[in-house]
SEKE-389223 format. One record per residue: residue number from 1; residue in one letter; x, y negated, z of N, C-alpha, C, O in turn. Coordinates in steps of 0.05 Angstrom, whole numbers, plus 5000, padded with zeros to 4 digits. Example, Ala and Ser with C-alpha at 12.3 -4.5 7.8 and 13.67 -1.06 7.14 Angstrom:
2
ATOM   i aa neast nnorth  nup caeast canorth caup ceast cnorth  cup oeast onorth  oup
ATOM   1  A  5264   5114 5156   5246    5090 5156  5264   5066 5156  5285   5066 5169
ATOM   2  S  5257   5045 5142   5273    5021 5143  5258   4999 5157  5268   4977 5161
***
This chain:
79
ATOM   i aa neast nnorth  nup caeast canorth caup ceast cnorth  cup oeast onorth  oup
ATOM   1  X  5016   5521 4818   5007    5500 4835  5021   5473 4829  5045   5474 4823
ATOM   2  X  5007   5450 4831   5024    5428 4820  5030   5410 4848  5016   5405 4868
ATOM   3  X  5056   5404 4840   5062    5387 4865  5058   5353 4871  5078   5337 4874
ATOM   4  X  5038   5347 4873   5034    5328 4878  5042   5304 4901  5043   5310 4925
ATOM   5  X  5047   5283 4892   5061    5265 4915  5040   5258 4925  5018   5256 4914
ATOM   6  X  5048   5254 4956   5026    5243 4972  5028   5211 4967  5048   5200 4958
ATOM   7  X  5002   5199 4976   4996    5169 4967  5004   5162 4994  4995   5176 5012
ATOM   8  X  5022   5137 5002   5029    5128 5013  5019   5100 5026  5017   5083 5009
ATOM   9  X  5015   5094 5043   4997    5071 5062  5017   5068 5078  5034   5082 5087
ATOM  10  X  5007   5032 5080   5025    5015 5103  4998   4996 5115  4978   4990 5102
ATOM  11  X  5004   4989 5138   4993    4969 5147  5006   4945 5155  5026   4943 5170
ATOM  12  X  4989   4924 5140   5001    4897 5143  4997   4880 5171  4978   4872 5186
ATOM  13  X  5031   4878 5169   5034    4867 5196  5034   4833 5193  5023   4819 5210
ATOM  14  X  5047   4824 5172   5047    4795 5168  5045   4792 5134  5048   4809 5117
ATOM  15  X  5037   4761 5134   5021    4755 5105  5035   4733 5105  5025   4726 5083
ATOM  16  X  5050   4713 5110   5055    4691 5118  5063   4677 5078  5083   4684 5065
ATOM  17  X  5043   4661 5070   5049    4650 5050  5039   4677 5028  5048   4675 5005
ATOM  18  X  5023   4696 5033   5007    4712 5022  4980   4718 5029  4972   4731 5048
ATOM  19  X  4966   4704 5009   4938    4702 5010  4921   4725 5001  4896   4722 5001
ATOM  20  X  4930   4747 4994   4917    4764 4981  4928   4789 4999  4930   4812 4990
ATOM  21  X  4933   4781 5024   4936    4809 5047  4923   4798 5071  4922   4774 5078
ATOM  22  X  4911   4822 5083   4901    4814 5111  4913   4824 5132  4923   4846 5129
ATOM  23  X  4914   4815 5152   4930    4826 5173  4916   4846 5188  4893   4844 5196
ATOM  24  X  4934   4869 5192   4928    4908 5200  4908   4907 5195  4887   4906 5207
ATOM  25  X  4916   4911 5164   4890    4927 5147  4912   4941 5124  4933   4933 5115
ATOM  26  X  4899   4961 5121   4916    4991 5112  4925   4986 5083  4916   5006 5072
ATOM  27  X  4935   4975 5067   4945    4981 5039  4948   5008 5029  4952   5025 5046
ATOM  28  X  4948   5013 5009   4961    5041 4983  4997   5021 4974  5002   4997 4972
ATOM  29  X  5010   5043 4973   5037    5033 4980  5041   5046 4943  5032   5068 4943
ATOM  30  X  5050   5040 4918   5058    5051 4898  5089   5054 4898  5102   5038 4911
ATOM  31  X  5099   5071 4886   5116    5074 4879  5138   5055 4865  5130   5037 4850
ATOM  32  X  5152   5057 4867   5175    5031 4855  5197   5031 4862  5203   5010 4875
ATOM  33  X  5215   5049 4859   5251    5055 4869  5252   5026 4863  5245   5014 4883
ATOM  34  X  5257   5012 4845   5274    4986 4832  5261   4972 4855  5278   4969 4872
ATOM  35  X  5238   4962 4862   5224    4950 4877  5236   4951 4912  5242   4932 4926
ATOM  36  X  5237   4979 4918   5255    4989 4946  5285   4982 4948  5294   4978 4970
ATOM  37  X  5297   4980 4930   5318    4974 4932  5324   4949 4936  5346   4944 4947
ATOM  38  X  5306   4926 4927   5314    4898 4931  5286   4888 4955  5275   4867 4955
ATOM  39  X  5280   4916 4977   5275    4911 4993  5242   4894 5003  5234   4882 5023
ATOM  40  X  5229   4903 4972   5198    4898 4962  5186   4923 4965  5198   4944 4965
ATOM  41  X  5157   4920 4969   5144    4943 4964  5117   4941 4944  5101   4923 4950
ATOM  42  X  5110   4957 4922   5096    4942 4908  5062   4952 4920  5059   4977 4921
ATOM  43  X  5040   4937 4926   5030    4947 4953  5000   4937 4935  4997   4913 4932
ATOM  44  X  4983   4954 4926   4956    4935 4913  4943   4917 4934  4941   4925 4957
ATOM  45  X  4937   4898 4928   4926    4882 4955  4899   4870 4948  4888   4880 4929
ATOM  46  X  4888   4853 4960   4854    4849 4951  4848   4835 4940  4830   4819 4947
ATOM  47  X  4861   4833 4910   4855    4827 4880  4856   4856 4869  4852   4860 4845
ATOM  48  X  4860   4876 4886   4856    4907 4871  4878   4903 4854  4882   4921 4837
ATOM  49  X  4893   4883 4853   4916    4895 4837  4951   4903 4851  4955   4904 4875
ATOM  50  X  4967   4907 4834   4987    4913 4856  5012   4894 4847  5024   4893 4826
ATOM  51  X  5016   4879 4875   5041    4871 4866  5065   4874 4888  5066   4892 4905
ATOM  52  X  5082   4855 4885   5117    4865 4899  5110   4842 4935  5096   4822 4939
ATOM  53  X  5122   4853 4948   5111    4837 4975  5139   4852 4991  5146   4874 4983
ATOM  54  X  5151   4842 5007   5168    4838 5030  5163   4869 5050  5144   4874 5065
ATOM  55  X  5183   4883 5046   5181    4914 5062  5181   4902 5088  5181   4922 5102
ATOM  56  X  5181   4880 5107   5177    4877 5126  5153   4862 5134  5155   4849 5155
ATOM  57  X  5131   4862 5120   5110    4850 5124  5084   4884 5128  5060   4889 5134
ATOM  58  X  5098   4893 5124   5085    4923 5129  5103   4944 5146  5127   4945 5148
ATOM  59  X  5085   4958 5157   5093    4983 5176  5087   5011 5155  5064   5012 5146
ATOM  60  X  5105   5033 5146   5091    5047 5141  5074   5073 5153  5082   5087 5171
ATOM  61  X  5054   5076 5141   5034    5102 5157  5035   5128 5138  5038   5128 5114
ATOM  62  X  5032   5149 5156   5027    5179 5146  4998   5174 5160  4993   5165 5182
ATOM  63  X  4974   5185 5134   4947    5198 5145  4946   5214 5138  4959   5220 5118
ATOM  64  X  4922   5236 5156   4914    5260 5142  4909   5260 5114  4913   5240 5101
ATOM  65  X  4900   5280 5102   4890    5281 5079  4875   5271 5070  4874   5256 5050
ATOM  66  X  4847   5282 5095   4817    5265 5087  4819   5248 5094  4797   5238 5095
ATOM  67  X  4833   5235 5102   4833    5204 5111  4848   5190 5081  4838   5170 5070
ATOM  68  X  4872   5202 5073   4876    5195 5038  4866   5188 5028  4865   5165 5019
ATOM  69  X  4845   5217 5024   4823    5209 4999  4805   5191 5001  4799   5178 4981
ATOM  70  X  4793   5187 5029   4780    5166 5026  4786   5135 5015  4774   5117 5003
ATOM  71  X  4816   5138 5029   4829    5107 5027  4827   5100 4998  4818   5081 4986
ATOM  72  X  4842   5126 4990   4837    5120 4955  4818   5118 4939  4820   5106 4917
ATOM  73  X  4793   5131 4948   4766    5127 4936  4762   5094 4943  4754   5077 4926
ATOM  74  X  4768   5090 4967   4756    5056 4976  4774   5042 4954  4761   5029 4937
ATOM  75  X  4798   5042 4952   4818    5027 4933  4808   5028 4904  4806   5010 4888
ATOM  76  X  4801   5054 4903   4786    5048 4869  4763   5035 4864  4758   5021 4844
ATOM  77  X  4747   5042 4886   4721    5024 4883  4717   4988 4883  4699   4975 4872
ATOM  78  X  4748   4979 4903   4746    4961 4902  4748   4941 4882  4741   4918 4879
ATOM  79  X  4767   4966 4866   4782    4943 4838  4765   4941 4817  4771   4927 4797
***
């Protein structure tokens, strides 16, 4: 069985001087130790691409599964 990481979501709480987030609307959160540590999260936003944004401009969320997949199906479709 392979162990797969779960995909991670935040909702944006503030955008202030970021044009390419909307406020509490759900992001895909990627991975990025180097990124966490200086307190960024690298977060795809609605250019469908992903970049580094302020860990306090987001809340993070646990969803169900099917609620996952969908998020991630919408995320791919978007880009």
């Amino acid at each position: 069985m392979q162990n797969i990481t779960p995909t991670k979501f935040a909702i944006c709480l503030k955008n202030k001087g970021a044009e390419d987030l909307t406020l509490r609307k759900v992001y895909q959160v990627l991975p990025d130790e180097q990124a966490e540590k200086k307190g960024l999260l690298r977060i795809i936003d609605e250019s469908g691409e992903d970049y580094l944004y302020p860990v306090g401009f987001f809340f993070p969320i646990n969803v169900p599964q099917k609620v996952e997949r969908a998020l991630r199906q919408s995320v791919s479709v978007a880009a």
